[in-house]
C-alpha positions in Angstrom: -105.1 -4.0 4.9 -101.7 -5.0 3.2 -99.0 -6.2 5.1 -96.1 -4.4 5.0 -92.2 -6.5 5.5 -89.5 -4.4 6.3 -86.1 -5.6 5.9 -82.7 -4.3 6.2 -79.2 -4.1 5.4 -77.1 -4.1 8.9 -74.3 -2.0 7.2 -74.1 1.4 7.7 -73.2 3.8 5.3 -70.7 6.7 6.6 -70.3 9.9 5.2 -69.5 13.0 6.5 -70.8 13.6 10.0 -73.9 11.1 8.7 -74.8 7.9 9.5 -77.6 6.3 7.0 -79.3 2.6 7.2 -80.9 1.6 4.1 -84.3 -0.3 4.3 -86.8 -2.0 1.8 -90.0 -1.6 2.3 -91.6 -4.4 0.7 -95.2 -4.7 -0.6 -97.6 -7.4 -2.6 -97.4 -4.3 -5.6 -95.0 -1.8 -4.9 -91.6 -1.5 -3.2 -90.5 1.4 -1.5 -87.2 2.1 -0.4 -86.5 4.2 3.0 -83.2 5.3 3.9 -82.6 6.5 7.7 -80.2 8.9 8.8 -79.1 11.8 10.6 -76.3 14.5 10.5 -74.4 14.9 13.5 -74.9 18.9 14.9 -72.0 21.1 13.9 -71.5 23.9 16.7 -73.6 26.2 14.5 -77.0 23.8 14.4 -76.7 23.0 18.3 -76.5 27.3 18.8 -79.2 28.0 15.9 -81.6 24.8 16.0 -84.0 25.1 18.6 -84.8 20.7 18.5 -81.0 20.6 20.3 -81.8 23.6 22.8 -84.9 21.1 24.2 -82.5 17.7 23.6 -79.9 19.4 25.4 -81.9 20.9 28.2 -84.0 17.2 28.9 -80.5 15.4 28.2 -77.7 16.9 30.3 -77.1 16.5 34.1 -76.2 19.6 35.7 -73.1 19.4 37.7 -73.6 22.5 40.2 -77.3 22.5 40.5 -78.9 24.6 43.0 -80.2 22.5 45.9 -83.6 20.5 45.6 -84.9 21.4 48.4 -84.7 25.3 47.7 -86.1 24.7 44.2 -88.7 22.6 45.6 -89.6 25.5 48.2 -89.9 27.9 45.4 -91.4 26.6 42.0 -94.8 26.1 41.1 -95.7 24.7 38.1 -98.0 26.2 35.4 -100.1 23.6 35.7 -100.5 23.8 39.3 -101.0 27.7 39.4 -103.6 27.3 36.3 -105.3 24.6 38.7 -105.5 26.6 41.5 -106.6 30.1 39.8 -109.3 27.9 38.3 -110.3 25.5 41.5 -109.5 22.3 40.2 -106.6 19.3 40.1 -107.4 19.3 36.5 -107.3 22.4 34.4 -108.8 21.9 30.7 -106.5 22.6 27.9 -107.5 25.7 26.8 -107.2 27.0 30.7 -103.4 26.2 30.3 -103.2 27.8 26.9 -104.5 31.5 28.0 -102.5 31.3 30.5 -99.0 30.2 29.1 -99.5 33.0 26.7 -99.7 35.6 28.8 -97.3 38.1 30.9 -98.5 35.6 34.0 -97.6 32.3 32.2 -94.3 33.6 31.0 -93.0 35.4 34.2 -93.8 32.1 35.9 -92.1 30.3 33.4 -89.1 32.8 34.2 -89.4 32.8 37.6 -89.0 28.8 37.7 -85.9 29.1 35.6 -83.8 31.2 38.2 -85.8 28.9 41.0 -83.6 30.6 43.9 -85.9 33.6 44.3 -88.1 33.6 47.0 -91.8 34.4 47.2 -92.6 37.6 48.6 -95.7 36.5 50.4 -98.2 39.8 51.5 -98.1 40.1 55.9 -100.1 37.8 57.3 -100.5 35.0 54.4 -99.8 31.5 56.1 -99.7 29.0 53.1 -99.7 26.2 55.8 -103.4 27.6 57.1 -105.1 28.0 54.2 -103.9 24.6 52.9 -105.6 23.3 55.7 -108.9 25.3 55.6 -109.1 24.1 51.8 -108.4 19.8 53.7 -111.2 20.8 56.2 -114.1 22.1 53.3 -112.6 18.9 51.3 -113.3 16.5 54.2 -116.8 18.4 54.5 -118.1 17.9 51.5 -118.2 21.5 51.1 -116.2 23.6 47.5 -112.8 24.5 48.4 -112.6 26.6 44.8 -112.7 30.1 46.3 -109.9 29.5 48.4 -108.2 27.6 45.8 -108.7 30.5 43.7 -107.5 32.7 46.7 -103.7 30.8 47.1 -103.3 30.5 43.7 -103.5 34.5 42.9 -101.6 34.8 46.5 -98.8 32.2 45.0 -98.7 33.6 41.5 -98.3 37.1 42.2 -95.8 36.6 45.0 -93.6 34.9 42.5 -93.8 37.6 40.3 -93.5 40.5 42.9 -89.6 38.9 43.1 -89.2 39.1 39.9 -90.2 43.2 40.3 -88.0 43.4 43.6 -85.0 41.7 41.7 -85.6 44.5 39.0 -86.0 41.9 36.4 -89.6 43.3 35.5 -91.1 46.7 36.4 -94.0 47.5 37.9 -95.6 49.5 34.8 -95.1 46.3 33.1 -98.0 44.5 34.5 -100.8 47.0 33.5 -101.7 44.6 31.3 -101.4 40.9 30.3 -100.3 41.0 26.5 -97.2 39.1 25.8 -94.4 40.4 23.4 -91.1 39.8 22.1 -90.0 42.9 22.8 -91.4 42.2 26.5 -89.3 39.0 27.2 -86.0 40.5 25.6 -86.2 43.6 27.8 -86.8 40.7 31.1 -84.0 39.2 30.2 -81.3 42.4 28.8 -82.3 43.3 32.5 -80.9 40.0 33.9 -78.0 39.5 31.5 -76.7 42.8 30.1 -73.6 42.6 33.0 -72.6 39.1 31.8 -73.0 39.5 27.8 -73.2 43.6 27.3 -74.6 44.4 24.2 -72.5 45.0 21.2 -74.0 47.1 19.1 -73.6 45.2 16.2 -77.1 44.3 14.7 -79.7 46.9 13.6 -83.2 44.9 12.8 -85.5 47.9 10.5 -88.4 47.6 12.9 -86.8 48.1 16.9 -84.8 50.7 18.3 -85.0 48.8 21.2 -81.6 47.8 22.7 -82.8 44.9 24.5 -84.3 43.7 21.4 -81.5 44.3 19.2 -79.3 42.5 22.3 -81.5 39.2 21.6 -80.7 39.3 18.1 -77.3 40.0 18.4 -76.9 36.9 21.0 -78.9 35.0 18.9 -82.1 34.4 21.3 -84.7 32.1 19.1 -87.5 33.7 17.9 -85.3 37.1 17.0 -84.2 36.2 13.8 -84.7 39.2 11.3 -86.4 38.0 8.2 -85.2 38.4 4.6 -86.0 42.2 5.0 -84.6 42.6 8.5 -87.3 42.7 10.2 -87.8 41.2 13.7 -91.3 41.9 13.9 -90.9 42.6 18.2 -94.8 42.9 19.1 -95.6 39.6 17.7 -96.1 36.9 20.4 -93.4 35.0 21.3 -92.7 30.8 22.0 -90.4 31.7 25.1 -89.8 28.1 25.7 -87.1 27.7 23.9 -85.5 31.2 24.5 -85.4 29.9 27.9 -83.5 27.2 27.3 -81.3 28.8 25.3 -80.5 31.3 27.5 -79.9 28.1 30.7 -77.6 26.8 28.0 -75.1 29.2 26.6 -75.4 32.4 29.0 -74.4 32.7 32.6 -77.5 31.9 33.9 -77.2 30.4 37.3 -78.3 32.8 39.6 -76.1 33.5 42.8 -75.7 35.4 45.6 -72.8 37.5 43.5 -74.3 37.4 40.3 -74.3 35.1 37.6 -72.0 32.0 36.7 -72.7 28.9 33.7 -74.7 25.7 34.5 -71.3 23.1 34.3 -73.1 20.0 32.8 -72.2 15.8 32.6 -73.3 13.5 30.1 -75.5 10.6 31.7 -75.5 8.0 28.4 -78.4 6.3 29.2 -80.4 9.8 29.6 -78.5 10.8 26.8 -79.8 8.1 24.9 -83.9 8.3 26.2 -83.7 12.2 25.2 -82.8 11.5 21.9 -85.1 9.1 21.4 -87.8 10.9 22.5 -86.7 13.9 19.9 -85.2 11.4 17.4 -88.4 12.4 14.8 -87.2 15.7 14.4 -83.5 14.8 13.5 -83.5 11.4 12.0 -83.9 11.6 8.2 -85.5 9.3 6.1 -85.2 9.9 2.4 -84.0 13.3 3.6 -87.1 14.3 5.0 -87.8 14.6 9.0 -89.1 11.4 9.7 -91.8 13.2 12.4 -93.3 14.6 8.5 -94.2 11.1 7.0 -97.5 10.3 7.1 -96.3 6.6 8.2 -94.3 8.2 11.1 -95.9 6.1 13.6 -95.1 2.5 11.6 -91.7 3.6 11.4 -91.1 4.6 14.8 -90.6 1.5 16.3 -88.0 -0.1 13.6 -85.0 -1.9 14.8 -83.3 0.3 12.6 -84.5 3.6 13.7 -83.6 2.2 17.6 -80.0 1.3 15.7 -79.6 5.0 14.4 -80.4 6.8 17.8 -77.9 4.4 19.5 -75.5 5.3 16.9 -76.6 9.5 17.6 -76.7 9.5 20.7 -73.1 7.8 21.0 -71.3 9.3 18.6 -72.8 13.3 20.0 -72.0 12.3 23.7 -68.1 12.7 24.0 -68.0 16.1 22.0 -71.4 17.8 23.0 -69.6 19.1 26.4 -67.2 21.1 24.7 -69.8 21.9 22.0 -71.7 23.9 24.4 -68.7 25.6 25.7 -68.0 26.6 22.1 -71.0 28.2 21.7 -70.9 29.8 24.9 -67.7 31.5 23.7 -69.0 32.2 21.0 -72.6 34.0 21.5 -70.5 36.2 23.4 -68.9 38.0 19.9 -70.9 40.9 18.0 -72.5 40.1 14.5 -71.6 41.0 10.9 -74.4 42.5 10.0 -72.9 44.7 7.1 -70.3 42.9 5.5 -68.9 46.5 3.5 -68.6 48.1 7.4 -68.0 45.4 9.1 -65.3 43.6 7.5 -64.4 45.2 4.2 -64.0 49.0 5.7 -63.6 47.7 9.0 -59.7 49.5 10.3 -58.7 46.1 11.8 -59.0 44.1 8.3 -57.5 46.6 5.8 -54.3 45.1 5.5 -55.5 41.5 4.9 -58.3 42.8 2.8 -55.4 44.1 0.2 -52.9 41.2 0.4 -56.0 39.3 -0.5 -57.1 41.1 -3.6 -53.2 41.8 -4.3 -52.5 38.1 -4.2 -55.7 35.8 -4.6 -54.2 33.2 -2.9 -56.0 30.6 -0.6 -53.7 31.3 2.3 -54.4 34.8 2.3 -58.5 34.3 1.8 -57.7 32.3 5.0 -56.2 34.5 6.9 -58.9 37.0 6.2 -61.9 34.1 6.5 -60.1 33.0 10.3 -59.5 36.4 11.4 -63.3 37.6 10.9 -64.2 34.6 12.5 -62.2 35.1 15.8 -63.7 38.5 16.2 -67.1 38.2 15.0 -70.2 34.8 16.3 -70.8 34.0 12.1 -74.2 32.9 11.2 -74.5 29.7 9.4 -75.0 30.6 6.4 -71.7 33.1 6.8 -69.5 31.0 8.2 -67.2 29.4 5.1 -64.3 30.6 2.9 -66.6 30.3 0.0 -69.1 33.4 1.2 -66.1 34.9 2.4 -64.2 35.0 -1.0 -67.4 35.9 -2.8 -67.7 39.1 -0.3 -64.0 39.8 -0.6 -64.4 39.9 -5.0 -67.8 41.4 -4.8 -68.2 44.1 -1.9 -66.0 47.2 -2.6 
């Protein structure tokens, strides 16, 4: 096998919101050159990307966390619960698959998020006696499955009976165990219509539904309409990261009034370990994601990869705060969905509309640019003067 020599130039190139660190990859026929980088999130990447919703999640310390030992009390893992329904301390994979991708998996997933809802145990079930009947048939030699199996439907479905007490998830939902989009938006339009009310300012081609038109309006991942606005709502969702979305940038600290934000700190040294840890989806080399090279691995451990996480995760950590609190503001504003309604008809732009085409001046393109902006969250690919000049010469 050839031996491969990489050296490197210490320098670092800066450009805007980019840091990049050449390298030469040197071989006994052929040099390659590798160039690592990485942009910096803007406000729209850490509200649209879903790699930030997970950094962010593993990365911040939460400032007003509910206490330990309630959490403790309360959540079960989906590994445990698989276990359990299953008899063993070590489900296969494809146990923990079915089950994360059912109703079950995700209302446990759910349930674990709010963490402060109790268990509504059926009368008579003593967790503490039939945790030690399953000890006793252990210590005998004899299979402690059934009873295994027993707690774990007891545990699961008494987690999921506060979710239907709470009025988070009705009763006629659990006839069955097939998992939709549509599903998890009308879970959580339950929990969080009072704290972000829907707008009415999206309308995908394929739902009527209001909770599923709420999670595209607020920008939950995996409700992006396509190219033909469609959000396709009976496909299966990833509900992950909708989750963490939702801990992120919604209200979503369940209390005994209602709802109130996580506050978060930034902890630079688990700052620093989370971005490592994701660093193959951001870092760039040659402008590709450096988790896509087929050399990932031999790269991975490079000084100069090490030197460009450092150089992330210092540079994100004293703006992310108020980064989240931006987006927080602003996935609580409707969406321009039709720019001819919404902006170019719309009463509360007329006047700027015509100074602009009266005058076609950059000040008054930027009134009209800052003004939509206030009122309206912009998608990425909205938000600039340049889409909004070609709207204001195009769209009559």
């Amino acid at each position: 096998m050839k031996k491969v020599v990489f050296t490197a130039a210490f320098a670092a190139v800066l450009t805007v919101g980019q840091i990049a660190y050449p390298i030469q990859e040197a071989g006994a026929a052929t040099a390659a050159s590798y160039r690592i980088a990485y942009n910096l999130p803007t406000v729209h990447t850490l509200e649209e990307k879903e790699v930030f919703h997970s950094l962010l999640k593993d990365a911040l310390k939460i400032k007003n966390p509910h206490p330990a030992s309630i959490l403790d009390k309360n959540r079960k893992s989906l590994t445990e619960i698989v276990g359990e329904l299953n008899g063993t301390d070590t489900p296969r994979g494809f146990m923990i698959d079915e089950f994360s991708v059912s109703k079950d998996g995700y209302l446990l997933g759910l349930y674990n998020e709010i963490g402060i809802l109790d268990p509504l145990y059926p009368q008579g079930y003593d967790p503490a006696a039939i945790s030690k009947q399953i000890e006793q048939q252990q210590a005998s030699g004899q299979w402690e499955g059934e009873l295994r199996q027993k707690r774990g439907e007891v545990e699961l479905k008494a987690r999921i009976n506060a979710l239907v007490q709470a009025g988070y998830v009705l009763p006629e939902d659990l006839n069955d165990q097939r998992l939709t989009k549509q599903f998890v938006a009308e879970t959580l339009y339950r929990m969080y219509k009072k704290v972000r009310p829907y707008k009415g300012s999206v309308a995908p081609k394929d739902s009527q539904s209001e909770a599923v038109r709420w999670a595209v309006e607020v920008g939950v991942p995996g409700f992006q309409v396509d190219a033909k606005g469609y959000v396709y709502p009976q496909s299966q969702p990833y509900y992950t990261e909708m989750l963490n979305f939702i801990h992120l940038f919604l209200p979503s600290k369940k209390t005994a009034t209602g709802w109130e934000y996580f506050q978060y700190e930034v902890n630079q040294d688990l700052l620093l370990e989370t971005v490592h840890n994701y660093s193959g989806e951001f870092l760039l080399v040659n402008n590709k994601p450096m988790s896509s090279l087929p050399n990932y691995v031999m790269l991975s451990d490079l000084p100069e990869k090490k030197k460009a996480e450092t150089q992330f995760s210092a540079s994100l950590a004293p703006k992310v705060i108020e980064m989240v609190e931006q987006v927080r503001q602003e996935v609580q504003k409707p969406r321009v969905w039709d720019w001819r309604t919404d902006v170019i008809r719309h009463p509360s732009f007329a006047k700027l509309v015509s100074e602009y085409r009266k005058t076609k001046s950059q000040k008054a393109l930027n009134q009209v640019y800052q003004t939509v902006k206030a009122r309206y969250n912009l998608f990425d690919r909205q938000d600039s003067p340049q889409v909004m000049k070609s709207v204001l010469d195009h769209i009559r």
